[in-house]
VOGU-3710 file (C-alpha; in Angstrom, 3 decimals, decimal comma):
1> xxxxxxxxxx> -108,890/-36,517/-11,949  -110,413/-37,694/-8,558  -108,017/-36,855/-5,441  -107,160/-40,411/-3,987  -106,405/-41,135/-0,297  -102,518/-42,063/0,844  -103,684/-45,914/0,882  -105,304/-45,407/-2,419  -102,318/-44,393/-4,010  -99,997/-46,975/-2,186
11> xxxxxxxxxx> -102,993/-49,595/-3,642  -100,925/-50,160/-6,936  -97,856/-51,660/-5,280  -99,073/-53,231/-1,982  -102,019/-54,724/-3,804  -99,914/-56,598/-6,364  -99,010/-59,236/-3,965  -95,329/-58,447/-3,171  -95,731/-58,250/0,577  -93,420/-55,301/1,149
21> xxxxxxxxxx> -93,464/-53,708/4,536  -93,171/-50,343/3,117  -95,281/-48,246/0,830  -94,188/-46,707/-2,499  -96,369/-44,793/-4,556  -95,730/-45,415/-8,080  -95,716/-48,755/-10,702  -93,004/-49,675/-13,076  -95,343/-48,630/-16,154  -95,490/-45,083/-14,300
31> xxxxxxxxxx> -92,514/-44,142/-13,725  -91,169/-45,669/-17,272  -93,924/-42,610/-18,308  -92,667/-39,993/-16,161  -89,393/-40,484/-17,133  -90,715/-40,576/-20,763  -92,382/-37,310/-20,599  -89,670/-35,376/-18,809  -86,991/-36,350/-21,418  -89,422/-34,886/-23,945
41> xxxxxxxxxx> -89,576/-31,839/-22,358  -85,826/-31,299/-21,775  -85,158/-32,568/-25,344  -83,805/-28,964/-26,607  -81,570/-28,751/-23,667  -80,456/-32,517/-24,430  -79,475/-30,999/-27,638  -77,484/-28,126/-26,960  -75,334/-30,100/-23,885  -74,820/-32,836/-26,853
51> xxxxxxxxxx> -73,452/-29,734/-29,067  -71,424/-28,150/-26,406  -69,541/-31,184/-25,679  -68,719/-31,490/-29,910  -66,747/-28,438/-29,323  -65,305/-29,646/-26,076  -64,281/-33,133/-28,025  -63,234/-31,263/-30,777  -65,274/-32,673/-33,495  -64,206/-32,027/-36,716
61> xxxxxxxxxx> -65,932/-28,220/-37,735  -68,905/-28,627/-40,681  -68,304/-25,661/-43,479  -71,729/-24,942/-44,625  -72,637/-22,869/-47,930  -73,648/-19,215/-47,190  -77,351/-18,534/-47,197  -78,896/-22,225/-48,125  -76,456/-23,999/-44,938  -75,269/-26,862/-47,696
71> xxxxxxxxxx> -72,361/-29,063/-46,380  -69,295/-27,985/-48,289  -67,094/-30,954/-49,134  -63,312/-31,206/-50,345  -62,543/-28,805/-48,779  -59,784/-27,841/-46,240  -60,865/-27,647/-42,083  -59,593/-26,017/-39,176  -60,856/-26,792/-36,017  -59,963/-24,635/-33,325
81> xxxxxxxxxx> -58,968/-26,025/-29,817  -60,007/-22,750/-27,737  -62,987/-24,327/-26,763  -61,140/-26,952/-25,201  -58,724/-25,134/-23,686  -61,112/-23,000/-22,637  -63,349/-25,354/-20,601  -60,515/-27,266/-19,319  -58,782/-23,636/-17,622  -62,426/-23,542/-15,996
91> xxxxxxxxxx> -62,196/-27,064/-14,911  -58,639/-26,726/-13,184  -59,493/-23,443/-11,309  -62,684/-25,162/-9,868  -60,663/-28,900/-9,101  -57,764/-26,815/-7,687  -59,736/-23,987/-5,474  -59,988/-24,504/-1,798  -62,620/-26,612/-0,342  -64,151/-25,596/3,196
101> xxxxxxxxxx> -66,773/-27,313/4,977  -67,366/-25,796/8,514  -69,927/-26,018/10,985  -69,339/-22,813/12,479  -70,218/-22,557/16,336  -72,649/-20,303/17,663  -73,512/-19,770/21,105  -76,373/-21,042/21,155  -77,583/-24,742/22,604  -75,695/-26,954/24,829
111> xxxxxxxxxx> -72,976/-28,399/23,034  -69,486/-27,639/23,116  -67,498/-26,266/20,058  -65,632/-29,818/19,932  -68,684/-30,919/18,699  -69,126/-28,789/15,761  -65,479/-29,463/14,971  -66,383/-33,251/14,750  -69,053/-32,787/12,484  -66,692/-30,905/10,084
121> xxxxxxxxxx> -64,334/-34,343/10,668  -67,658/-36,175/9,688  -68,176/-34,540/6,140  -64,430/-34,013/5,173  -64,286/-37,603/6,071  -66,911/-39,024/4,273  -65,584/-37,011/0,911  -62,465/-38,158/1,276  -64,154/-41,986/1,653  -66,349/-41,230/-1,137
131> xxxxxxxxxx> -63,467/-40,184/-3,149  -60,866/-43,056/-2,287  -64,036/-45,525/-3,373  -64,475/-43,882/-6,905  -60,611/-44,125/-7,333  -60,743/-47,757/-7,154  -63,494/-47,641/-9,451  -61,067/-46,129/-11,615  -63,628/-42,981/-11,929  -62,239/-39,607/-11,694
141> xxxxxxxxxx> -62,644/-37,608/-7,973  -65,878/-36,450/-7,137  -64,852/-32,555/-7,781  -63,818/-33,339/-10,873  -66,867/-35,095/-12,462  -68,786/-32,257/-10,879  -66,985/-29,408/-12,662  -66,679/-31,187/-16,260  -70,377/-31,448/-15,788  -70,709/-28,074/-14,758
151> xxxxxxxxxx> -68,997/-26,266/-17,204  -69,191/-28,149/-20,305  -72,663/-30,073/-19,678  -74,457/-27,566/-17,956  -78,043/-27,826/-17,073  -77,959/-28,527/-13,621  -75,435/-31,358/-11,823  -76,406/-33,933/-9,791  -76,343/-37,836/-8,724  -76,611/-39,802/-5,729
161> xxxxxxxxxx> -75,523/-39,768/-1,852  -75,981/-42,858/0,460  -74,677/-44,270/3,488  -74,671/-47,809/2,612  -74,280/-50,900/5,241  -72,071/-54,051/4,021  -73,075/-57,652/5,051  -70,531/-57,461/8,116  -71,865/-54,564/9,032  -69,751/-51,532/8,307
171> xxxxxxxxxx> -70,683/-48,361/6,162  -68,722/-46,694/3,639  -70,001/-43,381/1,834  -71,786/-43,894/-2,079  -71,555/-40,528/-3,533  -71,868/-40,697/-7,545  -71,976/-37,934/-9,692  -74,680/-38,489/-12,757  -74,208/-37,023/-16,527  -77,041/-34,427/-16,213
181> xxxxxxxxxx> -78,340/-35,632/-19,844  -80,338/-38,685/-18,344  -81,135/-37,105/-14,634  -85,112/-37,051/-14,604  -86,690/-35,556/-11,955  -90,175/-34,258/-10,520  -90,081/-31,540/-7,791  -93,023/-31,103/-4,883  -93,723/-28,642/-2,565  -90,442/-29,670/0,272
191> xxxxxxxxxx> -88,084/-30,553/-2,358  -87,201/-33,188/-4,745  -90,480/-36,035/-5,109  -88,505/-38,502/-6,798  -85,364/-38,738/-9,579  -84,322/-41,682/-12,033  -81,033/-42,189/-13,530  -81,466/-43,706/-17,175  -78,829/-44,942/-19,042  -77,834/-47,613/-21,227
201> xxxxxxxxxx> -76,137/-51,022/-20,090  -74,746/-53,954/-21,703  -75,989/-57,134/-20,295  -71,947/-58,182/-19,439  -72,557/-55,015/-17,027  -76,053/-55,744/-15,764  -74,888/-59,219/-14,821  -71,375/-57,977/-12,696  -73,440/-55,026/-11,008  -76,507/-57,080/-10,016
211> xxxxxxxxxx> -75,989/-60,676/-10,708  -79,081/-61,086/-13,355  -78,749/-62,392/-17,071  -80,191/-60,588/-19,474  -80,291/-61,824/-23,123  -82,424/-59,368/-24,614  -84,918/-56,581/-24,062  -87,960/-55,180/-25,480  -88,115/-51,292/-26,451  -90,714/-48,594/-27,332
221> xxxxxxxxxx> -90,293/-47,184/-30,422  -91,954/-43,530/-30,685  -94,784/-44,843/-33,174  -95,642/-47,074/-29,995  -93,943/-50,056/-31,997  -92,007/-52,343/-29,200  -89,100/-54,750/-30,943  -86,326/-56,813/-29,439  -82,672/-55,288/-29,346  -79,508/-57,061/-28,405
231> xxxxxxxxxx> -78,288/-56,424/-25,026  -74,743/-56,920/-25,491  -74,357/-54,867/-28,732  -76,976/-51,995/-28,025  -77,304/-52,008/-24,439  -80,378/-51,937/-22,482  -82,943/-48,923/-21,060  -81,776/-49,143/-16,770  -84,114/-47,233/-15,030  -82,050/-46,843/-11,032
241> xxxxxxxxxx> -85,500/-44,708/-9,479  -85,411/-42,959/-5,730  -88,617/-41,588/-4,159  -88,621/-40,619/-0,348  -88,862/-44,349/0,538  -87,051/-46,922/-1,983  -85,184/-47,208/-4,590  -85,773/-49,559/-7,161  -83,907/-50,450/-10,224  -85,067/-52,170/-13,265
251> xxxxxxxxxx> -85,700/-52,738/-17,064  -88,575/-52,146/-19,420  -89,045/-55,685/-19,058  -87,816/-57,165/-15,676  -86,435/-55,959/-12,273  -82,934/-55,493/-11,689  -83,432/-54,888/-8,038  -86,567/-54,910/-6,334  -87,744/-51,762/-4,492  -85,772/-51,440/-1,539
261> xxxxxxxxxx> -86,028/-49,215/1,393  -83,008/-46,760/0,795  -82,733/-45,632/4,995  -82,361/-42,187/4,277  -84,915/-39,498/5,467  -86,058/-37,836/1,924  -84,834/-38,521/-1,679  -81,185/-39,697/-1,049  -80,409/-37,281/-4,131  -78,511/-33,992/-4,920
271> xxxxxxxxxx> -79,688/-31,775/-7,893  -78,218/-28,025/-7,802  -79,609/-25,918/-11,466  -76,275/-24,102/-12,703  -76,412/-20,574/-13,125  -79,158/-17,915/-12,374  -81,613/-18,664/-15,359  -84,921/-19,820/-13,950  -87,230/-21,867/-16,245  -89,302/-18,834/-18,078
281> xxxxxxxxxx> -92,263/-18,921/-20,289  -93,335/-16,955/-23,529  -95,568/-16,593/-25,945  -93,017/-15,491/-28,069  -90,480/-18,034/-28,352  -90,595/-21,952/-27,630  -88,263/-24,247/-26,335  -87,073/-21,763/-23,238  -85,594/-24,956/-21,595  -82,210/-24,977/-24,275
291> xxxxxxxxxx> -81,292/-21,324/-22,366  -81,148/-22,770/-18,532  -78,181/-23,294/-17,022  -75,756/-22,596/-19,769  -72,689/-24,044/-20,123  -69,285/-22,128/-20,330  -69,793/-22,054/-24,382  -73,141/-19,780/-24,148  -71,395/-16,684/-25,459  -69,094/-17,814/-27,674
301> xxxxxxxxxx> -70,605/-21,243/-29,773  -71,252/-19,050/-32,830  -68,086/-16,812/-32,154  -65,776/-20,377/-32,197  -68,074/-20,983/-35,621  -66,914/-17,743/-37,406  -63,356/-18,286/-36,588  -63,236/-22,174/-37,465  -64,567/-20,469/-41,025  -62,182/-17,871/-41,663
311> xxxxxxxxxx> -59,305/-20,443/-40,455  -60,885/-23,246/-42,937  -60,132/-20,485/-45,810  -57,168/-19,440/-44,775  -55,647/-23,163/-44,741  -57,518/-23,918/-47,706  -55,225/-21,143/-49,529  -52,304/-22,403/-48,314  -52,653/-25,834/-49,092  -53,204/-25,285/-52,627
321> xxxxxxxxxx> -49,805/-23,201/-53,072  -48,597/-27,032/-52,379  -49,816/-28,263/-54,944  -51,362/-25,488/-57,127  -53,826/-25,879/-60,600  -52,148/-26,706/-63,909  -53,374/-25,353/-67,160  -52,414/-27,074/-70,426  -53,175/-25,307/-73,136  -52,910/-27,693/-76,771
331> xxxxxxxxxx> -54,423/-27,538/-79,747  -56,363/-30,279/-79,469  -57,733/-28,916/-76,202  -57,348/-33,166/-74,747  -54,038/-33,415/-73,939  -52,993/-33,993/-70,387  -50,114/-34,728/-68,632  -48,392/-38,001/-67,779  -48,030/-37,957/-64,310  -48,043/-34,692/-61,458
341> xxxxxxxxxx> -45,288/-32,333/-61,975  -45,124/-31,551/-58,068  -44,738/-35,074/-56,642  -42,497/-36,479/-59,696  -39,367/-34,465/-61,562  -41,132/-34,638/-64,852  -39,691/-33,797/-68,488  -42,328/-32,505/-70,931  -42,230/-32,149/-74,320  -44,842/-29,855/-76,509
351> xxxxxxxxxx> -45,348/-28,516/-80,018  -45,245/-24,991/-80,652  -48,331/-23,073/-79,321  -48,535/-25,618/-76,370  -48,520/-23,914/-72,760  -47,988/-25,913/-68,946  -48,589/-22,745/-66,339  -49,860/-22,791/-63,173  -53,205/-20,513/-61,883  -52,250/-17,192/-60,218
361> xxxxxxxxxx> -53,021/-18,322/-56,131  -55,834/-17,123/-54,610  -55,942/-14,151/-52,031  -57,540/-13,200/-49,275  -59,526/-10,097/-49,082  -57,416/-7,174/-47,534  -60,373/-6,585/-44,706  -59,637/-10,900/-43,250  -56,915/-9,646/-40,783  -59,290/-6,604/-39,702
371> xxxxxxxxxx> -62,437/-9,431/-39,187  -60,331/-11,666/-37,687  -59,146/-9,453/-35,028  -62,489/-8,507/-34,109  -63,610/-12,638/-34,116  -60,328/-12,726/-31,089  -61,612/-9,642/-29,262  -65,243/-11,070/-29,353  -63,571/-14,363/-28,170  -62,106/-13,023/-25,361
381> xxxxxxxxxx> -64,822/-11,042/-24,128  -67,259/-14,114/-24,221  -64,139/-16,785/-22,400  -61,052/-15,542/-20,854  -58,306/-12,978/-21,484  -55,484/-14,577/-23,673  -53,382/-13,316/-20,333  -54,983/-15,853/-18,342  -53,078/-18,155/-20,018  -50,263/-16,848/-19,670
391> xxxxxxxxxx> -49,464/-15,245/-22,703  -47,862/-11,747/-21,285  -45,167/-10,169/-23,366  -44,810/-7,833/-20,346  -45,666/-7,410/-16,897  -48,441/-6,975/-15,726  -49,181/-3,997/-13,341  -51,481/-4,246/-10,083  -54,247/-2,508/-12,134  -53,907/-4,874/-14,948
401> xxxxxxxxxx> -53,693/-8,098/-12,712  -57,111/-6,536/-10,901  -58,736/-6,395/-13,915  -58,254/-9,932/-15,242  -59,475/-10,837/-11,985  -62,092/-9,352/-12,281  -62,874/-10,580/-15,689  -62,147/-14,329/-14,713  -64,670/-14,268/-11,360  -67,403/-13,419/-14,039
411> xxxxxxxxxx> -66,489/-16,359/-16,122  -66,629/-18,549/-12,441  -69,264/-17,214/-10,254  -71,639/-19,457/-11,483  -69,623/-22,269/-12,235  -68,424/-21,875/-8,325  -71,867/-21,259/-7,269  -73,215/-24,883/-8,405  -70,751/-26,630/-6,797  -71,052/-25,120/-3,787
421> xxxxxxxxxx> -74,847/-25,915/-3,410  -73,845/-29,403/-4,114  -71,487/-30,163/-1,710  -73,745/-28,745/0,852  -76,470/-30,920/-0,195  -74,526/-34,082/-0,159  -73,117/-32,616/3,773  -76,430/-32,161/4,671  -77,958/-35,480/3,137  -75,216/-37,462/4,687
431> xxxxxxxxxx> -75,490/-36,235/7,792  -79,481/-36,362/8,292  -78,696/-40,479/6,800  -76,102/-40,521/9,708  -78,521/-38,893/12,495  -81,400/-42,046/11,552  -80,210/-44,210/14,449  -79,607/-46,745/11,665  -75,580/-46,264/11,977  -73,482/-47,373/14,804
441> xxxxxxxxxx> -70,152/-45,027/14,093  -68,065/-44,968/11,038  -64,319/-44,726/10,682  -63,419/-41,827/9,017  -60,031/-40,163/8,322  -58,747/-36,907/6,408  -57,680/-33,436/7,331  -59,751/-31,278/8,984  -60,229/-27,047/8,855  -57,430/-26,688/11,113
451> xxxxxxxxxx> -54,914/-28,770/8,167  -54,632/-31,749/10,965  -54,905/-35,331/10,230  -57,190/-37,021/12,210  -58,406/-40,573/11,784  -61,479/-41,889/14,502  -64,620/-43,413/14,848  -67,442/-40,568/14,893  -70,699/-41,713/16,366  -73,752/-40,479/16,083
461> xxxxxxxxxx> -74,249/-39,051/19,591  -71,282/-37,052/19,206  -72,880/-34,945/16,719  -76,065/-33,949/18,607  -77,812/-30,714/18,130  -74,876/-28,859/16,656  -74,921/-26,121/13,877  -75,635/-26,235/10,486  -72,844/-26,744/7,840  -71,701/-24,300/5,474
471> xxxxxxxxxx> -69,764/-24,652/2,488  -66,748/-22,159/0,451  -64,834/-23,098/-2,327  -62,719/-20,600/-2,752  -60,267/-20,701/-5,932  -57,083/-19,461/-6,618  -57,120/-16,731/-9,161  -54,440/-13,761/-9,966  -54,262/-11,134/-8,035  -52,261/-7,880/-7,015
481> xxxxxxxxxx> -50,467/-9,307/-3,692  -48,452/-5,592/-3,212  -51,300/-3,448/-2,823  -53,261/-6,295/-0,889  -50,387/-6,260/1,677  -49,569/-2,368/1,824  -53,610/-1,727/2,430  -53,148/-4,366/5,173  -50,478/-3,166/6,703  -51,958/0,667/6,460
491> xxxxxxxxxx> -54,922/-0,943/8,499  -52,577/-2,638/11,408  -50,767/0,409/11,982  -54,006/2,605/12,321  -55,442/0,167/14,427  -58,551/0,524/11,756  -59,452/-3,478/12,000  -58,438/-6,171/14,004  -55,931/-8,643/13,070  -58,641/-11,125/12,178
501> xxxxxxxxxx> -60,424/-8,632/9,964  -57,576/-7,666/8,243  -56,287/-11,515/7,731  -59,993/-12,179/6,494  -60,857/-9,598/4,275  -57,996/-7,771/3,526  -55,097/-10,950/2,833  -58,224/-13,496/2,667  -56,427/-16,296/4,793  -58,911/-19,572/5,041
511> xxxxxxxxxx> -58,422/-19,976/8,507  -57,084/-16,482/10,513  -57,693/-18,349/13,488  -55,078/-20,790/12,979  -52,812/-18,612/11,634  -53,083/-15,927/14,005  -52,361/-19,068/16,922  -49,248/-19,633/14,411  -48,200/-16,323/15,043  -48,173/-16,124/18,762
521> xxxxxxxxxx> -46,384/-19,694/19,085  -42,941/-18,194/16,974  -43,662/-15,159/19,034  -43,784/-17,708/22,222  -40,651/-19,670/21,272  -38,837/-15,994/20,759  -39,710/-14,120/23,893  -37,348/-15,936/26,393  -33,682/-17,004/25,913  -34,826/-20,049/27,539
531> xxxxxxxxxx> -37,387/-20,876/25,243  -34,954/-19,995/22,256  -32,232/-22,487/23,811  -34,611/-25,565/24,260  -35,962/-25,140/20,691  -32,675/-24,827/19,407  -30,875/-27,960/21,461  -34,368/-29,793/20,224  -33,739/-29,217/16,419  -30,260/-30,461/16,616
541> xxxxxxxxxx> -31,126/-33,577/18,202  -33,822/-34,137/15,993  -30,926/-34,054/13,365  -29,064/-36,154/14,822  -26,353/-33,229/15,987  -25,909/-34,685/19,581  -22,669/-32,249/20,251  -24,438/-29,090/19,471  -27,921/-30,044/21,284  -26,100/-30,738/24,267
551> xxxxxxxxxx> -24,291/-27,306/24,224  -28,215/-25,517/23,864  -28,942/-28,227/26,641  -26,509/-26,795/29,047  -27,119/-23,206/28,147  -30,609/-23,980/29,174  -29,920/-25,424/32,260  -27,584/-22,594/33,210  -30,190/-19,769/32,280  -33,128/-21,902/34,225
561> xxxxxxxxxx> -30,331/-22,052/37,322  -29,864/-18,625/37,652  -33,705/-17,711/37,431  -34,143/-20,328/40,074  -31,451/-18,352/42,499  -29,129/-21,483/42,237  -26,286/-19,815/40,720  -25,566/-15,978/40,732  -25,969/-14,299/37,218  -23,055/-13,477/35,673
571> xxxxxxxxxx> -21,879/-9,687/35,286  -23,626/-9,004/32,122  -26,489/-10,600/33,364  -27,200/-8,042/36,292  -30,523/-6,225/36,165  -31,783/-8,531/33,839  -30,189/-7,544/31,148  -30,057/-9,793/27,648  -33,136/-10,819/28,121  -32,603/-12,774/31,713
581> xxxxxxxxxx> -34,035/-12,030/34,794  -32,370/-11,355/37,949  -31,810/-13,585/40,856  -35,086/-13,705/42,936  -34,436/-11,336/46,015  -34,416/-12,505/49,963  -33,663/-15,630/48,994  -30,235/-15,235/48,799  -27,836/-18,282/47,863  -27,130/-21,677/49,011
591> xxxxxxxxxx> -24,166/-22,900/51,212  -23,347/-25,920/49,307  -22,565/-23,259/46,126  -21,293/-20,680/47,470  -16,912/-20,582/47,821  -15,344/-22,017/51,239  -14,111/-18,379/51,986  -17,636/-17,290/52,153  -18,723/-19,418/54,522  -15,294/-18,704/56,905
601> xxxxxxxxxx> -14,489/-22,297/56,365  -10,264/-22,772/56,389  -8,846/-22,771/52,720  -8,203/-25,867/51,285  -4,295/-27,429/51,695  -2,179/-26,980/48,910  -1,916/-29,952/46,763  0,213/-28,726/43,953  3,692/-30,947/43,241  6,145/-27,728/43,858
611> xxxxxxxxxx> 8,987/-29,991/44,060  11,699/-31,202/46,734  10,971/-29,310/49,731  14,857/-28,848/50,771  18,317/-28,314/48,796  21,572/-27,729/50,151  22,973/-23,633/49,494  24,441/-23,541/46,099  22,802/-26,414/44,188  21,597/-25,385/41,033
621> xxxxxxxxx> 17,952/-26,130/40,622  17,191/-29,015/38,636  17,477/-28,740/34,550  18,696/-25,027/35,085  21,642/-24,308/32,605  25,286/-23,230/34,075  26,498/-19,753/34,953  28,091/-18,037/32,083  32,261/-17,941/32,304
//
């Protein structure tokens, strides 16, 4: 193959006469053979996600004859629902764990830390946006689609992530997770080069999402054969196909949308590979592809197999004592009965030598309950501990709860991994669409790393030159919370490690900042009796308690009197004691408080009513009762 020039390869798009102003490097008969070849080479792990999600959906198990793998039919089937329940404990530990997107500030640059703080408002923001769009789509959150994917698809999970402008001019965040069966891709040396999204759509759906009939389309068959299918009753091949520049969205046989210039700086795509299996090569065995990025079944598909057996038998047994075999023995060797003797009360009559018995029931070998408790042990080895679940006769100890622990992060590391690299490709991709100069500002709300709402306009410029984003997701699994706070407290009375350390890697707080800050504002609100009278009187009005907040209210004023020198402190109060300071010294007190007597000012004239100033000698005061005889 000759190497071609960058106009050379642009040649087969601008040359066709559709006057774009932009360059794309591939035709619609290319990429519908790019995308052709790649889902022939990820055929076998097609397969196996199409497998793993029959145990997840709880298809109906398939008992096959020993040795030859003949379908046995008429027969009784169990079908297990531990895979289900399985996957879907998996699913609710990663939808439930703790998201964190930071920008963490370093000091380096010229920006401020407010900065960095906005650009964690920018990405909390725009998930939240994303995920209040899908929710009127009436598609599940964004975490959610991304953890079914990753733990029962497997593979690798990915989709799309756009800023998009509407016709009056505002933006609002496009993030779509993709069913990894019909991602294509081809990686280059920086990254992704381009990724398509095939699936199948009715023409009902073609026409609503971009406003062109389709009546029909042409396929290729594998024999190269093309033939007409319905659109409405088999759905249509949609190709929707990024590169760095456009994205363009079509048919086999006509354009849904023409290629469009998608704003962002490099494929506006997220792909993350789950798990640590990198795509391997052998001479020995073909296919590698089926063994990357496993989904949570890998250890335990055949496992789930043996057990759906051995539980097919054991209801097969006791189904037939229901409605067990009857043997009529006659002379003739024809004769039958009338009707069932189980469903209907039957009276029989026979000739001498005639016999109506039942076959002895069939048993299980005395070794099943031995092989079957060995199918649970390897069951739990390859998923989860039946504790997880919550099935604990007893309590657990700290050892115990450290061990399931323990045995669960295995399970999740991976799982927990891939979504991580996700969401920091969708906060990086966002952001770098953001930075283009082609947005204004969007409104964004949510609640940022420090749990407060906000709800602003973030602009570009406010997010110059600060740090790089990193992502946690952090979920909430069992653990032993007495000996996690006895080895912290060990550590903050021998000073070994600051309260930050110990809050981080001892208790494993989120945010040690903020709580520490929590700490010294009770602490704050505690230290004075003035501060504890305010926030009292404050609480009861805020109830409505006027009485009582007005009692705090003039406790408070009296305390803040008598540190002001206004009033002297009362007797318990010298020295400081209770808490309160003393009166500030050489100031002394003011006249206008101070008693008359103090300031050598006359007393005040007696006011009191003390009745008639003069009686004659002898009169009885008034009301007073006679002299005894």
């Amino acid at each position: 193959m000759t190497q071609q020039s960058e106009t050379d390869l642009f040649a087969p798009i601008n040359g066709a006469g559709m006057g774009l102003p932009f360059p794309t490097m591939y035709t619609r008969e290319q990429i519908v053979e790019m995308v052709g070849q790649h889902e022939q080479d990820m055929q076998g792990l097609v397969t196996r996600m199409e497998g793993d999600f029959d145990r997840y959906h709880l298809t109906s198990h398939v008992i096959k004859q020993p040795g030859t793998g003949e379908i046995l039919e008429n027969y009784a089937v169990y079908t297990s629902a531990g895979p289900r329940t399985f996957a879907d404990k998996v699913i609710s530990w990663l939808v439930m764990s703790e998201l964190m997107v930071r920008a963490p500030h370093l000091e380096v640059g010229e920006h401020e830390e407010d900065a960095d703080n906005l650009k964690e408002r920018f990405a909390i923001g725009c998930l939240e946006s994303a995920d209040e769009r899908l929710r009127r789509m009436l598609q599940p959150a964004l975490r959610g689609q991304l953890a079914f994917n990753d733990t029962v698809r497997g593979g690798y999970i990915g989709g799309r992530c756009l800023l998009v402008k509407r016709e009056d001019g505002t933006t609002y965040v496009d993030i779509t997770a993709w069913d990894p069966m019909h991602i294509h891709w081809r990686v280059g040396s920086d990254g992704l080069r381009w990724v398509c999204y095939k699936i199948k759509k009715t023409s009902t759906q073609i026409k609503e999402e971009f406003g062109v009939e389709v009546s029909g389309s042409y396929v290729t068959s594998s024999d190269g054969e093309r033939g007409s299918v319905d659109a409405e009753k088999e759905g249509i091949e949609v190709y929707d196909f990024y590169d760095g520049i456009i994205n363009w969205v079509f048919t086999d046989g006509e354009d849904l949308k023409p290629p469009t210039p998608h704003g962002s700086p490099r494929v506006p795509a997220y792909l993350v590979l789950v798990g640590p299996v990198p795509l391997l090569q052998s001479d020995n065995a073909s296919n590698l592809i089926k063994d990357v990025g496993e989904s949570i079944f890998a250890g335990a598909r055949e496992i789930y197999d043996k057990y759906n057996d051995v539980m097919s038998i054991f209801l097969e047994i006791v189904e037939r004592a229901r409605r067990q075999t009857i043997v009529m023995e006659s002379a003739s060797g024809t004769q039958t009965l009338p009707e069932d003797p189980f469903v209907y009360p039957t009276m029989l009559g026979t000739r001498t030598g005639d016999k109506v018995y039942t076959l002895t029931l069939q048993e299980m070998a005395r070794e099943t309950m031995a092989y079957v408790t060995q199918i649970l042990g390897e069951i739990q080895r390859q998923t989860l501990p039946f504790s997880a679940y919550g099935e604990t006769p007893f309590q657990l100890s700290g050892f115990a709860i450290t061990q399931l622990r323990q045995a669960t992060e295995t399970v999740l590391f991976s799982r927990v991994e891939a979504l991580e690299a996700a969401y920091l490709q969708i906060s990086n991709l966002l952001y770098d669409q953001f930075m283009t100069g082609a947005f204004e500002g969007i409104q964004l709300s949510g609640r940022d790393s420090h749990r407060a709402y906000f709800s602003q306009m973030i602009t570009p410029q406010m997010l110059q030159g600060t740090c790089d984003y990193t992502v946690k997701l952090v979920s909430q699994l069992p653990q032993d919370d007495m000996a996690k706070w006895a080895t912290a407290q060990m550590a903050a009375e021998g000073k070994f490690l600051s309260r930050q350390d110990i809050l981080d890697n001892i208790i494993g707080l989120q945010d040690s900042k903020q709580a520490i800050e929590k700490v010294k504002l009770e602490m704050a609100e505690q230290g004075l009796p003035e501060a504890i009278m305010y926030d009292l009187g404050s609480a009861a009005a805020e109830r409505g308690d006027m009485v009582t907040a007005q009692l705090y209210l003039m406790e408070y004023m009296r305390i803040m009197a008598m540190k002001m020198g206004i009033i002297p402190p009362a007797p318990t109060d010298q020295g400081g004691g209770g808490g309160q300071s003393p009166p500030a010294k050489g100031r002394g007190q003011r006249p206008e408080v101070l008693p008359r007597a103090a300031t050598g000012a006359p007393p005040p004239t007696e006011t009191s009513n003390q009745g008639p100033s003069f009686v004659a000698p002898g009169t009885p005061r008034p009301g007073a009762q006679g002299q005894p005889g």
